[in-house]
KEMIMAR-990663 format. One record per residue (C-alpha): residue in one letter; x, z, y. Coordinates in Angstrom, 3 decimals, always signed. Each point is the difference from the previous one (the first is absolute). Layout:
// KEMIMAR-990663
PT   residu          x          z          y
PT        A          X          Z          Y
...
***
This chain:
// KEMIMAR-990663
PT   residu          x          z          y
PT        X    +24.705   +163.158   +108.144
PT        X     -3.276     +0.258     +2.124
PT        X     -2.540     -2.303     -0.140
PT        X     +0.304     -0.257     +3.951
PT        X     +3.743     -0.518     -0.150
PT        X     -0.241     -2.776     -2.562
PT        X     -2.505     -1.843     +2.315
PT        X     +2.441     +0.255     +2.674
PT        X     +3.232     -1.280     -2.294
PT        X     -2.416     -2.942     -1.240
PT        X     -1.166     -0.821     +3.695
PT        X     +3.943     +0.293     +1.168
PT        X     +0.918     -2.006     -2.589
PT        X     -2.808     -2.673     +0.193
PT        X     +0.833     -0.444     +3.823
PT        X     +3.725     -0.444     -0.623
PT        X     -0.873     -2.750     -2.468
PT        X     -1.879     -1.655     +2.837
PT        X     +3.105     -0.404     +2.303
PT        X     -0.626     +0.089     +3.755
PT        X     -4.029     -0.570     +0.687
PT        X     -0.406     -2.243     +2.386
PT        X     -1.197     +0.995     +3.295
PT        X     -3.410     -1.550     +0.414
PT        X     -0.479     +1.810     -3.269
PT        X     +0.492     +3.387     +1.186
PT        X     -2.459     -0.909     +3.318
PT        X     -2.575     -0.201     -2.645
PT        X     -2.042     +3.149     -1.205
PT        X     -0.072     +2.153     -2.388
PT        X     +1.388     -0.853     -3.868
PT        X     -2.009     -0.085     -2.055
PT        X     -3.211     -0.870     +1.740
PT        X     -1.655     -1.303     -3.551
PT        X     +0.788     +0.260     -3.693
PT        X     +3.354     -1.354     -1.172
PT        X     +0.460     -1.568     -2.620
PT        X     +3.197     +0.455     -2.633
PT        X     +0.848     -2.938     -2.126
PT        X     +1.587     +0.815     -3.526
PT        X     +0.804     -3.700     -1.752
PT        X     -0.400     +1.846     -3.744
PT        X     -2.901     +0.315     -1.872
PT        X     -1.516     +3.751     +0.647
PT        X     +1.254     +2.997     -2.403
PT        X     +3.496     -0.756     +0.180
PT        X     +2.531     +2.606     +1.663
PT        X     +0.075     -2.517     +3.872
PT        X     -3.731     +0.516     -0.148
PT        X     -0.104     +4.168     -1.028
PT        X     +2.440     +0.276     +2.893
PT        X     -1.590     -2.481     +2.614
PT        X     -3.342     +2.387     -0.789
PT        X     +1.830     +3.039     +0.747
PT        X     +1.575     -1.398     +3.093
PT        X     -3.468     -1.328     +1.048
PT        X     -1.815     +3.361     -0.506
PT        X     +2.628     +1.734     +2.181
PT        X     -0.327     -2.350     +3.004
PT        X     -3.622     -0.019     -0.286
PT        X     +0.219     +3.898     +0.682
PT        X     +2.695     -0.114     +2.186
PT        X     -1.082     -2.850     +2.261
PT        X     -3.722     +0.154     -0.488
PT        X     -0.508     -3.516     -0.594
PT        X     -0.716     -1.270     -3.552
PT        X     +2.788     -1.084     -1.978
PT        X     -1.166     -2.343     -2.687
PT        X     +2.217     -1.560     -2.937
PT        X     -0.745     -3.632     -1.167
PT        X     +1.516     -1.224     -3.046
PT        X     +1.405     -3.696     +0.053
PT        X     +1.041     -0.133     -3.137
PT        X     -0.237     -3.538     -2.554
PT        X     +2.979     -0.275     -1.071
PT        X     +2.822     -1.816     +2.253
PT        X     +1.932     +2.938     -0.157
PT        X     -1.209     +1.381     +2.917
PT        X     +0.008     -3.665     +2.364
PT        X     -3.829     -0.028     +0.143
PT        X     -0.078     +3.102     +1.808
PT        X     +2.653     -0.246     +2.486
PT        X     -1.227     -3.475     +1.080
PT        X     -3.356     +1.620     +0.504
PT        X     +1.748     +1.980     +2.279
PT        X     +2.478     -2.459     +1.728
PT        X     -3.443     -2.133     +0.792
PT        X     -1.617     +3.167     +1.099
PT        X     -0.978     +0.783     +3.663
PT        X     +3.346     +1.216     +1.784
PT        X     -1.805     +2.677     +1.504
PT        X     +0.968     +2.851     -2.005
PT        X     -2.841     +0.873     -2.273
PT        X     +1.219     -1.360     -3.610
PT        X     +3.180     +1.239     -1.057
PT        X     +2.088     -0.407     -3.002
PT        X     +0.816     +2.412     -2.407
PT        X     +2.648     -1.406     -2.783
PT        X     +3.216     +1.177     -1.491
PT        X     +2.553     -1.844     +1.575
PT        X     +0.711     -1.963     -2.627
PT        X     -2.797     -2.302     +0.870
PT        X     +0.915     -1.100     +3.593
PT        X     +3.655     -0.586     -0.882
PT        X     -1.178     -2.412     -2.673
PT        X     -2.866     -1.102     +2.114
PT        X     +0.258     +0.049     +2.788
PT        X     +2.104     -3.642     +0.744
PT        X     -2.877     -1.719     -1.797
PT        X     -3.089     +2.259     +1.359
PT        X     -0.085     -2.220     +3.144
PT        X     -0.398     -3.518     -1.516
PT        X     -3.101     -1.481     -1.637
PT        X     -0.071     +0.707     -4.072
PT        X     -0.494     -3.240     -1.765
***
């Protein structure tokens, strides 16, 4: 498959994840207006990171707005991370990237204090 076609499954994909967009959202310019950042809640190396890098290099070229992969890792399996990004800005510029293993078993608790 072409690197252009792959950018355009991921993008499909990513905004049929999103559900409906809201419509002061789409009133807004363009996305993405600054660098995004993807969150992967496992320490770098593994295989979530390898492919969160590959997926970031692709929309960097394909969007022309930097891409850039942040490691949450620390153990937790994985809860560290995704609260990072529960508590993040709702405004579309840090987004999760975790087998979906993690939000199922997450997910419930990533929304109230740790403690």
């Amino acid at each position: 498959m072409k690197g252009r076609q792959m950018l355009a499954i991921a993008v499909a994909i990513a905004v049929a994840v999103m559900g409906l967009v809201p419509a002061a959202a789409l009133a807004q310019g363009a996305w993405p207006e600054r660098p995004v950042k993807i969150v992967v809640p496992f320490a770098a190396g593994g295989a979530t990171d390898q492919t969160a890098r590959v997926w970031a290099e692709k929309l960097t070229q394909g969007l022309g707005q930097q891409f850039v992969v942040e490691n949450r890792g620390g153990g937790a399996s994985g809860s560290i991370g995704i609260e990072s990004v529960v508590k993040s800005a709702a405004d579309g510029y840090t987004i999760l990237y975790t087998p979906n293993a993690s939000i199922s078993r997450e997910g419930p608790r990533a929304h109230r204090p740790h403690g």
